[in-house]
C-alpha distance (Angstrom), angle and dihedral (degrees) to the residues before:
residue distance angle dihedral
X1 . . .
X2 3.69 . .
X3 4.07 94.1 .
X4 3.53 87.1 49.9
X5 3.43 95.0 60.6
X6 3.79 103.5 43.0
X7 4.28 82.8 42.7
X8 3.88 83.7 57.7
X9 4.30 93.8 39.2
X10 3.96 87.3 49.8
X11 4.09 91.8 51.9
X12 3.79 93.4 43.4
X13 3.84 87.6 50.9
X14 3.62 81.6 51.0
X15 3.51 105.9 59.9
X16 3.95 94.2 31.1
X17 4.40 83.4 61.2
X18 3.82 96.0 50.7
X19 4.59 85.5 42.3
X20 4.16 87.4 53.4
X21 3.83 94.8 37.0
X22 3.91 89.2 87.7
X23 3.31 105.2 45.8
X24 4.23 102.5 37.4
X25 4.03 91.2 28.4
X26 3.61 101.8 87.9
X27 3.63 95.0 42.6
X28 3.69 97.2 50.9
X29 4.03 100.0 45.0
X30 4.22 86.8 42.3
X31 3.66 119.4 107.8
X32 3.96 108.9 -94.0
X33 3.39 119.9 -74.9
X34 4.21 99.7 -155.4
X35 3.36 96.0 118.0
X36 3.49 101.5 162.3
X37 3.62 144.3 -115.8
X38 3.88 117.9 -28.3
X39 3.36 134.9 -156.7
X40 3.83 111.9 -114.3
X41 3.71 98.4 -167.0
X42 3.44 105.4 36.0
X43 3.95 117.7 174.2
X44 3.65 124.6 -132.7
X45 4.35 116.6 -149.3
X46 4.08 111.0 -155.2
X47 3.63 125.0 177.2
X48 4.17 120.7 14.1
X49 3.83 136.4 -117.2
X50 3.31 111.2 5.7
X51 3.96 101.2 -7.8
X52 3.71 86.5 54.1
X53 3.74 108.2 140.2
X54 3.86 124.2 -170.6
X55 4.09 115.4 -165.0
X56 4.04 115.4 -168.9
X57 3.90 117.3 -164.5
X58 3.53 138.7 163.8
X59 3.22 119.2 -113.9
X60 3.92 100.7 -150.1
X61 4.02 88.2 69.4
X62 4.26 99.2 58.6
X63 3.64 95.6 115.6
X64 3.81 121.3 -161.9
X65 3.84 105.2 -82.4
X66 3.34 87.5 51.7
X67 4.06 100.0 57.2
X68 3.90 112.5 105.7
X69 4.09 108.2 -123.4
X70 3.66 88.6 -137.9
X71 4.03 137.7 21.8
X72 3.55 136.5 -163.7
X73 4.18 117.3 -122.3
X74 3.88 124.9 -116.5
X75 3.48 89.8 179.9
X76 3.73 138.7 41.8
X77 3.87 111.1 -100.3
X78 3.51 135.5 178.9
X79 3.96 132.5 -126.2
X80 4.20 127.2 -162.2
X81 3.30 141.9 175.9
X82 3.97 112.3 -89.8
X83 4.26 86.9 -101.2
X84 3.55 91.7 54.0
X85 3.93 98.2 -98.7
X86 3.52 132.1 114.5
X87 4.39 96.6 40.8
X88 3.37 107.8 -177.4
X89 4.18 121.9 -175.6
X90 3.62 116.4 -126.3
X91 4.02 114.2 -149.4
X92 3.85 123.9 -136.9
X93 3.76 112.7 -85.8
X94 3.61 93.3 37.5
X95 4.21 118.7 142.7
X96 4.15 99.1 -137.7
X97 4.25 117.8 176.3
X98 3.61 111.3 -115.7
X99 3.73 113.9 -131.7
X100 4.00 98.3 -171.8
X101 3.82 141.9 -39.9
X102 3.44 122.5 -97.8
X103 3.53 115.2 -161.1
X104 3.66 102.0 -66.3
X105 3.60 93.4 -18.1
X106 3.72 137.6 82.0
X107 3.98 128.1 -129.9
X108 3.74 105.2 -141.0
X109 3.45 143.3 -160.3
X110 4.07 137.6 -173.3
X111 4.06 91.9 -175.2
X112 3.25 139.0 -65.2
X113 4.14 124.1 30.4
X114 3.74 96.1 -29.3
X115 3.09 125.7 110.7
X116 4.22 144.3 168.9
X117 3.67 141.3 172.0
X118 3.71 127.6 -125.2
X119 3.70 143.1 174.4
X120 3.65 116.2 -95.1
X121 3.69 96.4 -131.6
X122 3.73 83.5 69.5
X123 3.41 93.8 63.3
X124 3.39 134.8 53.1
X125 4.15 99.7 -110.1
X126 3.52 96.7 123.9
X127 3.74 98.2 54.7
X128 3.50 87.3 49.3
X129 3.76 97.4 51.7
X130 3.99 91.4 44.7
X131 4.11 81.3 56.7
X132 3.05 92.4 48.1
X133 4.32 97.3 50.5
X134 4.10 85.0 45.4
X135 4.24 92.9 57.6
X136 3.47 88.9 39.2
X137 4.01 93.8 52.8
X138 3.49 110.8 18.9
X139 3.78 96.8 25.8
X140 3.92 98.3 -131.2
X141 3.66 133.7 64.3
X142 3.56 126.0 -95.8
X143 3.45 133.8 -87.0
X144 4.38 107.6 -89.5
X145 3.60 94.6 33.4
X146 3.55 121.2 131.7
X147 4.25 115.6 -109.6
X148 3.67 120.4 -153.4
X149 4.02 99.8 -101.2
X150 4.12 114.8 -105.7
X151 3.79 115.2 -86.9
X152 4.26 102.6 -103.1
X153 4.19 102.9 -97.8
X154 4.05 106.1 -106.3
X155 4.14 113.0 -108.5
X156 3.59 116.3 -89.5
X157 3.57 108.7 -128.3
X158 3.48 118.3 -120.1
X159 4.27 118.5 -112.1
X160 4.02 112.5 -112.7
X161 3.76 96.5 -127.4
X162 3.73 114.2 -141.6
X163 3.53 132.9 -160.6
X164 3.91 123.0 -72.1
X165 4.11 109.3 -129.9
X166 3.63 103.9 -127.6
X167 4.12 108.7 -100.5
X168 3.30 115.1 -116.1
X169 3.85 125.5 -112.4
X170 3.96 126.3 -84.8
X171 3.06 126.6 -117.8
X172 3.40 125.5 -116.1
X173 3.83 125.2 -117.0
X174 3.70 124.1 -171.6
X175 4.00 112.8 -134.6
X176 3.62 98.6 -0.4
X177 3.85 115.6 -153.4
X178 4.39 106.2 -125.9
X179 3.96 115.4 -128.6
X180 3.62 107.8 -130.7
X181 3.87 110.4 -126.5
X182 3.62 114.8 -120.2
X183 4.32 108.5 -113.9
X184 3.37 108.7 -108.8
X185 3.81 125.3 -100.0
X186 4.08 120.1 -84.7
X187 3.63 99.7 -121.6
X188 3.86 110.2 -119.3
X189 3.80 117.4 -85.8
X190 4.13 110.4 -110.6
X191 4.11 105.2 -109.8
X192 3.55 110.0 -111.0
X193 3.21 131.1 -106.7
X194 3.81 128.5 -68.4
X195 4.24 120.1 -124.7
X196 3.62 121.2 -139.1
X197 3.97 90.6 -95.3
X198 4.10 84.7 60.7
X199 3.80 100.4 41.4
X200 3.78 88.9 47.1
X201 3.99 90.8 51.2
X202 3.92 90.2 41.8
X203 3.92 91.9 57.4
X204 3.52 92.3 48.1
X205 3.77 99.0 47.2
X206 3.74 81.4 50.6
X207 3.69 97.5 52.7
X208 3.75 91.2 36.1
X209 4.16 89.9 49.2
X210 4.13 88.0 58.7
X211 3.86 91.5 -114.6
X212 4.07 81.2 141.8
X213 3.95 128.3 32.6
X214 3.78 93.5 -164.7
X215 3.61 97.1 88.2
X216 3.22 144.0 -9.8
X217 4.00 139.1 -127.4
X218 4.15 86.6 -103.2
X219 3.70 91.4 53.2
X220 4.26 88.3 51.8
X221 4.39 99.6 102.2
X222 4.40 79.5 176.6
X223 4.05 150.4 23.3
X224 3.32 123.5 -176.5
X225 3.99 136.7 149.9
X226 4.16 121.9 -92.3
X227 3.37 132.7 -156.7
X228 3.64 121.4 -85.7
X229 3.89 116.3 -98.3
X230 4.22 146.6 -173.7
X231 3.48 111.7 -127.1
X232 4.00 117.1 173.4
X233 4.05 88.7 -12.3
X234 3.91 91.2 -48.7
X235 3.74 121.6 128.7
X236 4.26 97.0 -146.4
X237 3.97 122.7 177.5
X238 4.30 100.9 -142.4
X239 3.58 134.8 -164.7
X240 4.16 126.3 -166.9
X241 3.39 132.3 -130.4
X242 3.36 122.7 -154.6
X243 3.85 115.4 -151.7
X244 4.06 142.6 169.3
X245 3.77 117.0 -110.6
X246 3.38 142.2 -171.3
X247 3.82 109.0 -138.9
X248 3.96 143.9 174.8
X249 3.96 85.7 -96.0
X250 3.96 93.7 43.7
X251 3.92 130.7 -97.8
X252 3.69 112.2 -7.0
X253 3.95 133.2 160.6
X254 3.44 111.9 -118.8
X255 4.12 127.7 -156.3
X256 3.86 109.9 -130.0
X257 3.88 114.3 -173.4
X258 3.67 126.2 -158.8
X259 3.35 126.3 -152.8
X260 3.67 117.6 -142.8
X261 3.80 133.3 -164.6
X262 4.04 132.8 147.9
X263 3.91 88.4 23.8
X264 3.69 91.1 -69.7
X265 4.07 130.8 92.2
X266 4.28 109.9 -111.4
X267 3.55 105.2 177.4
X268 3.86 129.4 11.5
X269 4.05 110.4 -155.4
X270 4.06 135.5 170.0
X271 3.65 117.1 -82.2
X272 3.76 93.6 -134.3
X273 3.56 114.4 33.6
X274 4.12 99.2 24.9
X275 3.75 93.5 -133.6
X276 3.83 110.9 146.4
X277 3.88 118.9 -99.4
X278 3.95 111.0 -123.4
């Protein structure tokens, strides 16, 4: 009786090993997944100088719209076959599909059935997801971040010149009476200019006139004058506004400079960064 039962335990364990083969296999011949510790709340550093911008977020609250469908490597990883076979390194710099997120790790892929996992601070997810929350709530990219370059202008052809008939000969008047040339116009005087009283009212008839859509003259907590400043070769007086926002990172009061010139306000920007208000 006792061989029966250990000949029926060993077929049970049998059949129960080739069930849990498909599910647990790939995970237990894969190459290890300890990874390390990883930063939760890693910070992010745009821009340099003084437009240097540093983002912190926490990792644990990227949802699913927000994760990038592929990432670019800062380390060298290494992709297999589900079984193990076929590993393959992956150098630094490389663009690799991400498949999902686990934990605080990706699952990667290069193409085809191989796979690997790797630590997200060795990729560069989180840059992409802070891009990704500055489109979605300021509608541009942030300050630092690389632009596609300008398309090279197209060659101007040059003009075929042809030929100038010859002119034909004045003729020629005795005692000829001199047209007086008209003096030259004065150029116009520069306006003067503006006090605090007028740069405070010129901000808020801009805000007020929809020239921005960022804010409005509610939202502004404060007004007050700036110095003045050269930006692109242009002498502008400014003023700041001071006004409550709601922000990736929660309520925050954000700086918003105009610059003035001609009496009137021509571009509004923010005080820290310099990017243009919209």
């Amino acid at each position: 009786m006792k061989y029966i039962i250990w000949a029926v335990a060993i077929i049970l364990c049998f059949f129960l090993g080739r069930v849990m083969y498909s599910p647990l296999g790939p995970a237990l011949l894969a190459q290890p997944t300890n990874l390390g510790a990883v930063n939760e709340r890693p910070t992010v550093v745009f821009g340099s100088g003084s437009s240097e911008l540093r983002i912190t977020i926490d990792l644990t609250s990227v949802s699913d719209r927000e994760m990038p469908t592929t990432v670019e490597l800062k380390k060298r990883a290494l992709v297999a076959a589900s079984d193990g076979s076929g590993e393959t390194p992956l150098e630094s710099g490389t663009t690799v599909t991400v498949r999902k997120r686990n934990g605080l790790n990706l699952e990667i892929s290069a193409g085809g059935p191989l796979t690997g996992l790797v630590r997200i601070e060795d990729t560069d997810f989180t840059e992409r997801v802070v891009e990704y929350r500055a489109r979605r709530h300021f509608g541009t990219a942030l300050a630092g971040t690389p632009s596609p370059a300008p398309a090279p202008p197209s060659p101007t052809p040059t003009p075929t010149l042809s030929p100038s008939p010859t002119p034909p000969l004045p003729a020629v008047v005795s005692n000829p009476t001199p047209t007086p040339t008209p003096p030259e116009p004065a150029p116009a005087p520069e306006p003067a200019a503006l006090n605090e009283e007028q740069i405070v009212a010129a901000m808020k008839a801009s805000v007020s006139g929809g020239a921005i859509k960022e804010f409005t003259a509610e939202q502004v907590q404060a007004w007050k004058i700036g110095d003045e400043e050269v930006v692109d070769g242009e002498t502008y007086q400014t003023g700041l506004a001071a006004y409550k926002a709601e922000t990736i990172f929660g309520p925050k009061t954000v700086q918003a400079k105009a610059l003035i010139k001609g009496g009137k306000v021509v571009k509004w920007i923010y005080a820290k960064t310099g990017m243009e208000i919209r």
